[in-house]
N, C-alpha and C positions, 0 to 999 in steps of 0.2 A: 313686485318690482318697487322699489324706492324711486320717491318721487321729490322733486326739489321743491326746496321753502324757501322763505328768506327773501322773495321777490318783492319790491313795495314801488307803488306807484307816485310819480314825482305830484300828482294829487291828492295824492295820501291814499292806506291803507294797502292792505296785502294782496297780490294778484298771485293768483292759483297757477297752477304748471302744468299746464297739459303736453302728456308724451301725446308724440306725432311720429313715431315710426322709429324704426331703427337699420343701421346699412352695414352688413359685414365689411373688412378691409382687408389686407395684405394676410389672408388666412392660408397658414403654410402647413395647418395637419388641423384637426376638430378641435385641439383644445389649447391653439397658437393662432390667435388674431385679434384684430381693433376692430370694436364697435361704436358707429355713432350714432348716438340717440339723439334726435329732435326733440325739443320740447317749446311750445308756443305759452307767450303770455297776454291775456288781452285783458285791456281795463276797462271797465263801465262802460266808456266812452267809445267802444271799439278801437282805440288804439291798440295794436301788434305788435310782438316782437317775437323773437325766439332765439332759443341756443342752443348749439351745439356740444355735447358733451360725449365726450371719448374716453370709452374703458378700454383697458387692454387687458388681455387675456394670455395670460403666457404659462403656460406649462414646462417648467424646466427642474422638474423632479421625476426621477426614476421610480420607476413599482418598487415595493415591499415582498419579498418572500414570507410567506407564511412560514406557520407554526410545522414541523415537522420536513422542516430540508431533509434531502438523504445525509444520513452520517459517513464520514468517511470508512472504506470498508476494506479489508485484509484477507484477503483468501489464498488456502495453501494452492502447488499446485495439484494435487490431488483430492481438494475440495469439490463436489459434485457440480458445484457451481462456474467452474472451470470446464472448460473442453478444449481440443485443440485449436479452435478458430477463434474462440470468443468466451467470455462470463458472460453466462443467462444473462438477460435483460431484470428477471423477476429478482436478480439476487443485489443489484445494485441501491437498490431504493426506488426502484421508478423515476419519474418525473417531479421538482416540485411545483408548486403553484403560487403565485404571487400576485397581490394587490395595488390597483394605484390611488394615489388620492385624488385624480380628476376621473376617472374611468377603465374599470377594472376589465369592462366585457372585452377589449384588444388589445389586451397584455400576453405579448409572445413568446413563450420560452423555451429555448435551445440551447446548447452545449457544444463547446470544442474541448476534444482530448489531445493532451499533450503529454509524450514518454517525457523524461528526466532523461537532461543530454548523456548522462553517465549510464543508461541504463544499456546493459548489453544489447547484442541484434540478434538475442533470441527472447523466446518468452516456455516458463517466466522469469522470474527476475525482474519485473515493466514494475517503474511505478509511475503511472498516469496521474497526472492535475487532470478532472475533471471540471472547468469553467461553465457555471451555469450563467446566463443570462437572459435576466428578463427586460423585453421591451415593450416601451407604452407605444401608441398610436401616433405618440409626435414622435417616435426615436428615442428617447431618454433612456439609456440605460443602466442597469443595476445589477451587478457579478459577483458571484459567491463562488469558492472554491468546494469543489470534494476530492479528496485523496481516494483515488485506489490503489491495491498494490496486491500483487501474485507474488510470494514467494514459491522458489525455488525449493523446494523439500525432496532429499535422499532419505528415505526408507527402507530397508532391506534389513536381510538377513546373510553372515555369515557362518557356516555349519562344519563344511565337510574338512575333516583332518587332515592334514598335512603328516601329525605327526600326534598319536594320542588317540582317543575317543571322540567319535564326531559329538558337537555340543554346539548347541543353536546361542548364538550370540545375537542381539538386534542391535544397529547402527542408524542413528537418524543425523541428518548432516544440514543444516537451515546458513541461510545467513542471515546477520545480526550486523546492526551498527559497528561492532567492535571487530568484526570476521565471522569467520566460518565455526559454528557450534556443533560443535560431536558430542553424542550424545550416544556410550556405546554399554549396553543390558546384558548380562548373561540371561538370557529367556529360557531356560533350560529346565529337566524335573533334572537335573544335576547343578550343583554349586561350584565356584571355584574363585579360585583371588587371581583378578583380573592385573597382570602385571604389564601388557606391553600392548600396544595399540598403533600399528605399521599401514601405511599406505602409500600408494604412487599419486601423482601429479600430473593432470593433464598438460598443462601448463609453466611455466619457470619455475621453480622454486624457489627462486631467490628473490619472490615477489613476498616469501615469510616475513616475517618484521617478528614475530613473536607470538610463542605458545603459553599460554598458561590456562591455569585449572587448579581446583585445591588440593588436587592427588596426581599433581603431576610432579615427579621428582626430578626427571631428564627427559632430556628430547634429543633428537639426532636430525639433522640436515643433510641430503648427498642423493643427486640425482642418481637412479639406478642401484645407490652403493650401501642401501642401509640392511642388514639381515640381523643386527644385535643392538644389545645396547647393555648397560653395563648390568653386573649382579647376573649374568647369563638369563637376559632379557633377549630370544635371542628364535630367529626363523627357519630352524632346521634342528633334524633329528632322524630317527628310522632310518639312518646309512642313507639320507638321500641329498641330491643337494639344497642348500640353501633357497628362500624365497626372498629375491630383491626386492625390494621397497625405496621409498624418493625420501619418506619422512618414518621415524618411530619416534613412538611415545611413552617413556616409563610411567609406570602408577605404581604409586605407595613402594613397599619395601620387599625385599623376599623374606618368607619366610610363616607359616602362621602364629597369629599371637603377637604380633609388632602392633597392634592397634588400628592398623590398616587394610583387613582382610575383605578388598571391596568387590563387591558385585558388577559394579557399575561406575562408571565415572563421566565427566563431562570437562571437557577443555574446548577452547576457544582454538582458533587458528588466524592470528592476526594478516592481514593482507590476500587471502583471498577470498575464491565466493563459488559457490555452488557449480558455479561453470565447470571450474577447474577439475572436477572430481567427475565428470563425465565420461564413462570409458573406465574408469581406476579400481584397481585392485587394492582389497583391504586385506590385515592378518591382524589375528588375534593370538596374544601368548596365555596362557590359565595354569595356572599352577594349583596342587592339593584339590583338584579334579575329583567329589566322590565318586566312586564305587555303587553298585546296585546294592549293596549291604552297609552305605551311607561311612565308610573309610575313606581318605583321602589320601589314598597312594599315586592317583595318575596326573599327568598332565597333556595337555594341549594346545598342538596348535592348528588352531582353524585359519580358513581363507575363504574368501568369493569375492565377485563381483559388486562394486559399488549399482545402484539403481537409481537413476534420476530423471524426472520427467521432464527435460527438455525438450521442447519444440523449436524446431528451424524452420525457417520460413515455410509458405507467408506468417508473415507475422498473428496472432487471433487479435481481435479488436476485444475492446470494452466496448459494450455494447447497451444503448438505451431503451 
C-alpha cells in the first residue's frame, strides 16, 4: 500500500503517516466502490491530526474474448452436422472464453440467436447472428457476433426416359447471393451434349428477374406452358405427349463439333431460392447420346423429381 509524504510540521520537519483503517462505501458490485482510508499524523510533541483520503474504484470496462472465438460457420442441409431439430452443439465452435482486466474468475458468457428477418419459415435457408456476450461481475458488457447459416441444398438424380435411353444426369440446386444455382452433370458410363434443362415452379414465376450462365443460349418463361425451346430443344417424342415445364433452359447450340458439346453446365436463376423448387419436376434434353459401341446416334429425354431437404416446423434450433 502507498503511504502519504509531504506532511511537515508547522515546528519544523517531516511527520510520517500512519494508515488507521479503511471503510468501504456506495459499493454496487466488487469492483465498483469508494474507499476511505484514514491516515493519522502526530509530531514529537504528541500533537494529532489526520485525513481522509478517498479512492474510487470503478470498473466500467467490459471482459476481452480470447484468442480462438468460434468462427462463423456454413453448413449444407445435408451436412451431418444438421438434423431436423438442430446443428450439433460440437459442430458450432463451442463456447468462447473471455477475460477481464479487474477479474476474470465472474466473467459470464452467453448468447442470443437471431434468424435474418428475410429468412423463410422453414429451415434451412436460417441464417442466424449468433451474439455472444461476455459479462463482468459489475455488468459491463462485451458482444461479438458469429454468423451461422444452413443452406438449402437440392441434390438429386434425374434418369428415367421420357423418350430415349435412360441416362443418369445429377442436378444440384443451392442458393447464392445472386439466386438460385443449377448446377446440372451428365453422371452417366454414357456421354451426351447437354442441350435443354426444364423445370416447374413451386412458386410464381414471375418472381424470375433473370437467367444467365456461360452456356446458356435461351431461356423460356410460362407457367405450365413450356415443353420446347428453339433449335427443337424440346420435351416430347415416342408418339407420347409432351412434358410441361414452368421454365426451360437452352445450352450451347445443336449439333456436334460447334465447340460447345457440353456435359455439364451451370446457370444461375435470378429471383428465387431453394424453397421454390420443392415438390418440382425437372427434364433433361441430350442429344448424340452414345451407344454401348461408343456411336452417337440416340438421344434423350430424362425426368424426375426435384429432392430437397426442407424442414417445416418446428422450427430446429442452432444450438450451443
Amino acid at each position: 500500500m502507498a503511504t502519504l509524504s509531504g506532511v511537515k510540521d508547522n515546528c519544523g520537519g517531516d511527520v510520517p503517516a500512519v494508515y488507521a483503517g479503511a471503510q468501504k462505501k456506495e459499493e454496487t458490485c466488487t469492483n465498483k466502490y469508494k474507499e476511505d482510508r484514514t491516515w493519522t499524523f502526530t509530531d514529537p510533541c504528541g500533537n494529532q491530526n489526520s485525513h481522509i483520503q478517498t479512492i474510487t474504484i470503478n470498473d466500467d470496462k467490459g471482459p476481452t474474448f480470447s484468442t480462438g472465438f468460434p468462427e462463423d460457420k456454413s453448413f449444407t442441409c445435408t451436412d451431418p452436422c444438421v438434423t431436423v431439430n438442430y446443428v450439433k452443439p460440437t459442430c458450432t465452435g463451442g463456447t468462447p472464453t473471455a477475460e477481464d482486466n479487474c477479474d476474470s474468475t465472474g466473467v459470464v458468457v452467453s448468447s442470443v440467436d437471431v434468424a435474418a428477418a428475410s429468412t423463410v419459415s422453414f429451415f434451412p435457408g436460417t441464417v442466424v447472428t449468433r451474439t455472444w456476450t461476455a459479462t463482468d461481475t459489475c455488468g459491463n458488457p462485451t458482444s461479438k457476433n458469429q454468423i451461422i447459416t444452413v443452406n438449402d441444398v437440392c441434390s438429386f438424380s434425374v434418369s428415367k426416359a421420357f423418350s430415349g435411353p435412360d441416362i443418369n444426369v445429377a442436378v444440384a440446386v443451392i442458393n447464392t447471393d445472386a439466386g438460385v444455382k443449377i448446377t446440372v452433370t451428365v453422371a452417366d458410363v454414357r456421354t451426351g451434349d447437354l442441350r435443354g434443362v426444364f423445370f416447374t415452379v413451386a412458386g410464381d414465376v414471375s418472381k424470375i428477374t433473370k437467367i444467365s450462365g456461360e452456356h446458356v443460349t435461351s431461356f423460356k418463361i410460362e407457367k405450365g406452358g413450356v415443353d420446347r425451346l428453339s433449335n427443337d430443344v424440346l420435351m416430347k417424342g415416342g408418339g407420347k405427349n409432351a412434358n410441361t415445364f414452368d421454365v426451360g433452359v437452352e445450352i450451347g447450340h445443336q449439333g456436334i463439333g460447334q465447340g460447345d458439346d457440353f456435359n455439364s453446365a451451370v446457370f444461375v436463376v435470378a429471383g428465387l431460392t431453394t424453397s421454390d423448387f420443392k415438390g418440382s419436376n425437372f427434364g433433361v434434353r441430350l442429344t448424340s447420346v452414345t451407344d454401348d459401341k461408343g456411336g452417337r446416334e440416340y438421344s434423350s429425354k430424362v425426368t424426375g423429381p426435384s429432392v430437397c431437404c426442407h424442414y417445416d416446423h418446428p422450427k430446429p434450433q442452432v444450438v450451443v
